[in-house]
N, C-alpha and C positions, 0 to 999 in steps of 0.2 A: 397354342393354348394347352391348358395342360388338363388331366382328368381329376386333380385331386378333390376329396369332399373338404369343403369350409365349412360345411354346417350339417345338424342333424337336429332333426326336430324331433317332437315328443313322438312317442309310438301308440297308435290308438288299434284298436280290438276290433274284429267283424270287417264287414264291408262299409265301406265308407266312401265317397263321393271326393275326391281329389281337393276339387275346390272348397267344398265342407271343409274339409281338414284345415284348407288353408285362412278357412274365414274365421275357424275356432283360434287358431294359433295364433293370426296373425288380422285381431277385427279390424274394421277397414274403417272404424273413424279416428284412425290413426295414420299418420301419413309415414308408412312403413318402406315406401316404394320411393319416396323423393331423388334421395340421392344414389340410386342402383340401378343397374341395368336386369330385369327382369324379362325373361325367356320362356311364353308359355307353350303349352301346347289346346288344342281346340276344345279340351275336357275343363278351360277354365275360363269358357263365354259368362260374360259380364264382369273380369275382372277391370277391364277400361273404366263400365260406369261404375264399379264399387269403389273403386282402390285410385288416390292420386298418386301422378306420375308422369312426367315427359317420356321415359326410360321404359315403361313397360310395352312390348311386342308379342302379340298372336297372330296366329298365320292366318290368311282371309280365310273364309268359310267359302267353298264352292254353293251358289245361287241353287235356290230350288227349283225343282222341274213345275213350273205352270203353264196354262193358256195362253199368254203374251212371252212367254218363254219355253219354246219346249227344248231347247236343246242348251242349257244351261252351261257356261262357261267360265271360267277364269279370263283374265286376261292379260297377257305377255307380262306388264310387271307388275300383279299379282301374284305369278308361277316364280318369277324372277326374287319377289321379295321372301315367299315359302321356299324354298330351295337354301335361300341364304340361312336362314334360321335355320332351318333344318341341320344345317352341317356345322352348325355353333352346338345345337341344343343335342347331337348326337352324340357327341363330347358326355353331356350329362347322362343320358342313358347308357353308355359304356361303363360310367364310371356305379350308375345304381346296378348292373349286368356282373360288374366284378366285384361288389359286395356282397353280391348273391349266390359267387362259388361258394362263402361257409355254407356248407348245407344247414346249420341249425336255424339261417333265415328261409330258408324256403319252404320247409314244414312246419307242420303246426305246432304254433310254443304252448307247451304245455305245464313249465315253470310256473308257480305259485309264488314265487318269493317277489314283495316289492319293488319296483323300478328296475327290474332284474331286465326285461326286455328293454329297457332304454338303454343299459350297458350294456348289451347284446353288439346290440346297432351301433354303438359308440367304438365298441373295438373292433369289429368287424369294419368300418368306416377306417378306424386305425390304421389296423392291417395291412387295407387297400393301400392309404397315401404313401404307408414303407414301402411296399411290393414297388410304387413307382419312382424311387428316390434312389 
């Protein structure tokens, strides 16, 4: 598998909620997910009931510690199935890690000029796919 970016979404301002983002960009009564294999991480609980899909995978949530449970567990393939994602979707985050050596993404954009920060990200995304080609 390779690290390249195929997509880059819009860029939004402040602090933002992952999922938010992805519920602005991509509303879920739309069947965006049909035909893709989609790879979340635990920051994007309820995208199963929002969004249809055979293809989309998050990693189970470790059980709460309660009363009739106190020593909360996963179980063998549970650990078995988070492990597998984990080392597909680590791919993704190495690839968002090397779009982040431009230093001009990882302080604060301070550019005024329109859609300027979306071709920020756009070359910087560039960059990355030649560095690995």
């Amino acid at each position: 598998m390779d690290k390249v970016i195929l997509f880059v979404g819009q860029t939004f301002e402040g602090r933002k909620h992952d999922y938010a983002l992805l519920k602005e960009e991509f509303p879920p009564d739309l069947p965006w997910f049909e035909l893709i294999i989609v790879l979340v991480d635990l920051g994007f609980q309820g995208i199963l009931s929002d969004y249809e899909g055979e293809n989309i995978f998050i990693p189970f949530k470790k059980p709460r510690k309660s009363k009739r449970n106190p020593e909360p567990k996963l179980t063998d393939e549970q650990k078995a199935v988070n492990q597998a994602l984990a080392k597909i979707r680590v791919l993704a985050e190495n690839a968002i890690a090397g779009i982040k050596r431009f230093n001009i993404l990882t302080h604060p954009f301070r550019n005024r000029k329109a859609g300027f920060d979306d071709q920020v990200i756009a070359i910087a995304a560039g960059l990355w796919n030649f560095w690995l080609a």
